[in-house]
N, C-alpha and C positions, 0 to 999 in steps of 0.2 A: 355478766351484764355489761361489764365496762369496752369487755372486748367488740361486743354488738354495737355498744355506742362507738367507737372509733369507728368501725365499720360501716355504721350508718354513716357517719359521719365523711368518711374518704369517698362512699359509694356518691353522696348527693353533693361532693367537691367535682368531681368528676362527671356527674351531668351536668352540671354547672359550666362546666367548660366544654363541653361537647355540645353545647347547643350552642344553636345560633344567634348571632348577636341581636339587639333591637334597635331599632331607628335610631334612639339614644345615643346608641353605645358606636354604631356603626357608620362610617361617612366611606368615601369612594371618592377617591379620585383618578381619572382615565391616563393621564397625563402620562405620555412615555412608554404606554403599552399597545395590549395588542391595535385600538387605535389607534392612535400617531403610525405604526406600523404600517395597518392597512394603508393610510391614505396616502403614506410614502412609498407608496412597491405601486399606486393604484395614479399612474397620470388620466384616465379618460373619466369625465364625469359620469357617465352610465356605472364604470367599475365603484368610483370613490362614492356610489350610491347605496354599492352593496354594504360598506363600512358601516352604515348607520345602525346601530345597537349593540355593536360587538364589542363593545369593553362592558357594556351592562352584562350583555349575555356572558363575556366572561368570567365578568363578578361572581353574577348568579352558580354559573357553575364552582366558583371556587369556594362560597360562603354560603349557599347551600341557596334553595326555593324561598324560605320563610317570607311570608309577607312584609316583613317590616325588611329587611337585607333588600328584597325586590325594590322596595318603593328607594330605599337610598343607593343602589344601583342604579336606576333609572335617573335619578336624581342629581346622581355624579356625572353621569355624562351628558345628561342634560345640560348643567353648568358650562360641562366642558365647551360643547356646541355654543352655548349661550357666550361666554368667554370668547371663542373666536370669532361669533359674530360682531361683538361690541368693539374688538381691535379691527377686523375689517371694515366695519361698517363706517357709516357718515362721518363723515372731520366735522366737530363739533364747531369748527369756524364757518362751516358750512350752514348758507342760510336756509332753515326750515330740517337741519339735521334733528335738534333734540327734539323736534313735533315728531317727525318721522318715527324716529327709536320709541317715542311714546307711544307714537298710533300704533306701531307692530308688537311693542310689549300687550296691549292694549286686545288685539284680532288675537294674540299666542292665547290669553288669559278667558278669553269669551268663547275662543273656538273651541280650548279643551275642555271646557268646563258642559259644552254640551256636549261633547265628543265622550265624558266620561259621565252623562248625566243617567245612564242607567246602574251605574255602578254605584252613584251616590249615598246609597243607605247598606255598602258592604263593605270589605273589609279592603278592598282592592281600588275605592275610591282614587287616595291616593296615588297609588302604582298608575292606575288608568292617565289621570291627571300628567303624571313624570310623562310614561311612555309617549304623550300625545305632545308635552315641551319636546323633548328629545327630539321627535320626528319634524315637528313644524321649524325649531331652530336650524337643524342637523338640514333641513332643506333650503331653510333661504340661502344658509350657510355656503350650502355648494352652489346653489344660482348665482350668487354674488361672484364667487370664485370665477363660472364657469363665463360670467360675463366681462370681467377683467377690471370686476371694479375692485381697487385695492389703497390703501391708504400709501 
């Protein structure tokens, strides 16, 4: 009997760690990986296009599908975009800068929410929501770049 209970007991330590983390437990940051990589091997804006998703996608492949890994995948490198935007973007000395940054926080937050509005009563909500920050940041991001506007 006692020997079953250690054994139960090693066996469900051990799914324990074999599964996938949860939103909770799980955060991502892209910073220094594969993209910073891509976008430094990638000078033409068309190339530094293709970069967009690729530290999510390679979260995902390292941390497994699960939905909750997915949505804080997306969610780290959303940041990450988000992050470069706010140092590129408007000099806050700049007059109608923080209307600006509002109004586009603003178009991010209303576009994705109907962009993810059939996913709204599943499980994927969230992810839907990341993936659609990700994309809309990850592209002002490189317009800005490709325009030469820089702080």
């Amino acid at each position: 009997m006692r020997v079953f209970t250690i054994r139960a007991a090693l066996a469900g330590a051990l799914i324990a760690l074999a599964a996938p983390a949860t939103a909770q437990e799980f955060s991502f940051d892209p910073s220094g990986g594969v993209l910073d990589e891509c976008l430094g091997s990638t000078p033409d804006p068309a190339g530094r296009m293709a970069c967009i998703g690729s530290a999510a996608e390679d979260c995902l492949r390292r941390h497994g599908w699960a939905t909750p890994v997915e949505s804080a995948c997306l969610n780290g490198e959303a940041a990450y975009w988000q992050d470069r935007l706010n140092f590129l973007g408007y000099p806050p000395e700049l007059p109608g800068a923080a209307e600006a940054a509002a109004a586009w926080d603003a178009f991010v937050e209303a576009d994705c929410a109907l962009a993810a509005a059939d996913d709204r009563d599943t499980t994927g909500y969230a992810s839907a929501l990341a993936e659609c920050r990700l994309r809309q940041h990850a592209l002002r991001n490189l317009q800005m770049e490709e325009s030469g506007w820089s702080r």
